[in-house]
C-alpha positions in Angstrom: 0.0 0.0 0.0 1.3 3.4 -0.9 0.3 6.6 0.7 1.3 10.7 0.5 3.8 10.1 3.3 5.8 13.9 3.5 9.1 13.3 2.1 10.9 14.1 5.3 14.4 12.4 4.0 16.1 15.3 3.2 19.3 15.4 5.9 20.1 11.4 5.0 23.5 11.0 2.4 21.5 9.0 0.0 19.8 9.5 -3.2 15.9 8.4 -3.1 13.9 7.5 -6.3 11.2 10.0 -7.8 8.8 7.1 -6.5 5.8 7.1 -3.9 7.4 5.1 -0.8 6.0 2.2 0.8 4.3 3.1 4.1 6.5 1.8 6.9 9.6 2.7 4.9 8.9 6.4 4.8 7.1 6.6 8.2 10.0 4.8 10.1 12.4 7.9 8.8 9.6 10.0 11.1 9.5 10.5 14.8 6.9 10.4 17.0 3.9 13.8 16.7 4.7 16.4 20.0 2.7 15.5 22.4 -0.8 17.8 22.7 -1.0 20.0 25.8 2.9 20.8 25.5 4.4 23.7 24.0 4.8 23.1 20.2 8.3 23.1 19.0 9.3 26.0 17.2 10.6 27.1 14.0 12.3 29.3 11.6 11.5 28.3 7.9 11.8 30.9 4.6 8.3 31.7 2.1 8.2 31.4 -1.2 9.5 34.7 -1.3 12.3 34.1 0.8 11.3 36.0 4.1 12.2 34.0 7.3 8.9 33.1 9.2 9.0 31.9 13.0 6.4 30.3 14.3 7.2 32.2 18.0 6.4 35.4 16.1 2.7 34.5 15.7 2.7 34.0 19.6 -0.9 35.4 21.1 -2.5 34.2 17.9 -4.4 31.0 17.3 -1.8 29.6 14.5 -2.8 26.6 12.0 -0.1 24.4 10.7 -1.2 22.0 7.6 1.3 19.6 6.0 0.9 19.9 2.1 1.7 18.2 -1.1 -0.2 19.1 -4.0 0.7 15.5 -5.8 -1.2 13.7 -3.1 -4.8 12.6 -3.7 -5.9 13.5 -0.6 -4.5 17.1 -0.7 -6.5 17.8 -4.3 -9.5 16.3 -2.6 -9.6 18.9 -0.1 -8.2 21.7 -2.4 -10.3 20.4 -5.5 -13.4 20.5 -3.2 -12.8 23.6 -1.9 -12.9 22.6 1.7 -9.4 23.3 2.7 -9.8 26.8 0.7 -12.9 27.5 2.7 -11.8 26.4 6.1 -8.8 28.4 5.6 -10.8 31.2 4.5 -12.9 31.0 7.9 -10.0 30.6 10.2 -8.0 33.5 8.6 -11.1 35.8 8.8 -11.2 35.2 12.7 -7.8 36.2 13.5 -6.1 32.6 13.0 -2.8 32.2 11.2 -2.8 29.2 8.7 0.4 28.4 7.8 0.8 25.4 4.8 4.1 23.7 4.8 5.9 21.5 1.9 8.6 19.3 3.8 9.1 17.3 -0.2 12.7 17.6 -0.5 15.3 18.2 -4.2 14.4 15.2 -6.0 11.5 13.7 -4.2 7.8 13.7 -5.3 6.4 16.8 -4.4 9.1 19.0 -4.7 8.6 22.7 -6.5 10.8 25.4 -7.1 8.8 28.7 -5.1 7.7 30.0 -8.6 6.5 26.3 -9.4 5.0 26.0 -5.7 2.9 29.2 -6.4 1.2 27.4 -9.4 -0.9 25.5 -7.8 -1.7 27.8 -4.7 -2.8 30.1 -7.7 -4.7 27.6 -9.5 -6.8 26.3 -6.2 -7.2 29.8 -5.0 -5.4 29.0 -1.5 -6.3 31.1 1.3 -3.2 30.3 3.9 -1.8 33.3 5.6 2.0 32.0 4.3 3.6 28.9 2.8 6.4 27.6 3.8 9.1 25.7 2.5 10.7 23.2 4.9 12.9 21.3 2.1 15.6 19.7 4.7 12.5 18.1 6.7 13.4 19.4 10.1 10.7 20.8 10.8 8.3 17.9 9.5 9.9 15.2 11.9 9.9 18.1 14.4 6.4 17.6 14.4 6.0 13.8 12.8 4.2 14.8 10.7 4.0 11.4 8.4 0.9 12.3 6.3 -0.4 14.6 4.0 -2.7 17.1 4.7 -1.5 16.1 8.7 -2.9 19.4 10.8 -1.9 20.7 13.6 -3.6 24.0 15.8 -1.2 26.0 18.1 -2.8 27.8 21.4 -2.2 31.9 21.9 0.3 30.9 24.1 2.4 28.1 21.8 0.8 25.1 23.7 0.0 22.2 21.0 -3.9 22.0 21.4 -5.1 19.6 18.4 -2.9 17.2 16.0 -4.4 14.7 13.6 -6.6 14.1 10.8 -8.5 17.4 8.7 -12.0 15.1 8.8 -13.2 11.9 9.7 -13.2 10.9 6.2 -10.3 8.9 5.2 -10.5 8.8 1.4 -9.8 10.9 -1.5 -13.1 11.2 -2.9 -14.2 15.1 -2.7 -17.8 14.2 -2.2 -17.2 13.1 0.8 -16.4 15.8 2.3 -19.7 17.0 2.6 -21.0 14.8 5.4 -17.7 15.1 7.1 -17.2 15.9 10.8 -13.9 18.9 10.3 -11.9 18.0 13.4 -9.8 21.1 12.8 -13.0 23.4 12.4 -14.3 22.3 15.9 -11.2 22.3 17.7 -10.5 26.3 15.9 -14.0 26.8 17.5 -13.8 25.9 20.8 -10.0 27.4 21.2 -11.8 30.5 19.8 -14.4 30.4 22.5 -12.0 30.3 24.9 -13.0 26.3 25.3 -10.5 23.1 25.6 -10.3 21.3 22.8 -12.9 18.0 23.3 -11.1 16.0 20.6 -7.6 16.9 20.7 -5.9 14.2 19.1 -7.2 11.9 16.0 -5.1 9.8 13.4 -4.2 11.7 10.5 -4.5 10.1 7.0 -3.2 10.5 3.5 
């Protein structure tokens, strides 16, 4: 079975294949996901336009993160849907910072130049606050993330509050999005409202 794994391979002395990777060969090259109620580890990766982002600046905001690969099914079913669009679109407009990372390294599948990356993100009308290139995969075992679109929401006060799964539909059929129950919509809601987070970890999938 193959799946979008991130290509988090980037700081190994070996040359990988332009191939998909088996499961458990790409996921054992990924630790373990921080662990929810702990401060999330922070970071310093560049745009597409080369401006240094860290995630510490964003501290007293409600901060997104989503793992992205636009050559994974389950990414263009929630970008050809529109659902990740929208939910973007909703958590920006309350204050929220949604920022989309690419952890596909030079020479894996996945991997775009910035002017390539903004293709796509053009084409699919994205509505992230920034993207941000993270092309050694520090950052993406930082946060094991294995999966992509794997999601993660921050607290105003850097504490991990939800990591897992967009949806609780695991397949890459857009329809299905329609009777989905968003994990990452309820848990924005409730951190909004000042409320823990009732689900706060699920099992991400892609």
């Amino acid at each position: 079975m193959y799946s979008c794994i991130t290509r988090i391979f980037m700081g190994l002395a070996v040359s990988l294949p332009m191939v998909m990777l088996p499961t458990m060969a790409a996921a054992d090259m990924v630790g373990d996901k921080p662990p929810v109620g702990k401060p999330a580890p922070d970071f310093t990766l560049p745009d597409l336009d080369g401006k240094k982002i860290e995630l510490s600046q964003y501290r007293k905001k409600i901060v997104v993160l989503e793992w992205f690969a636009d050559d994974c099914p389950y990414v263009k079913k929630h970008y050809n849907s529109q659902n990740m669009q929208e939910l973007q679109k909703y958590a920006v407009g309350k204050g929220v910072k949604w920022l989309s990372i690419c952890s596909s390294g030079v020479g894996n599948p996945g991997f775009h130049s910035s002017a390539e990356q903004k293709r796509p993100l053009k084409d699919w009308q994205a509505n992230m606050s920034d993207f941000l290139v993270d092309y050694d995969g520090k950052v993406g075992r930082a946060y094991g993330s294995k999966n992509t679109p794997t999601m993660y929401a921050i607290g105003k006060d850097g504490t991990l509050l939800y990591e897992g799964a967009i949806d609780d539909k695991p397949d890459p059929f857009p329809d299905s999005v329609k009777g989905a129950h968003n994990y990452v919509r309820a848990a924005l809601d409730e951190a909004l409202a000042g409320k823990a987070v009732s689900e706060p970890v699920t099992k991400a999938y892609g």
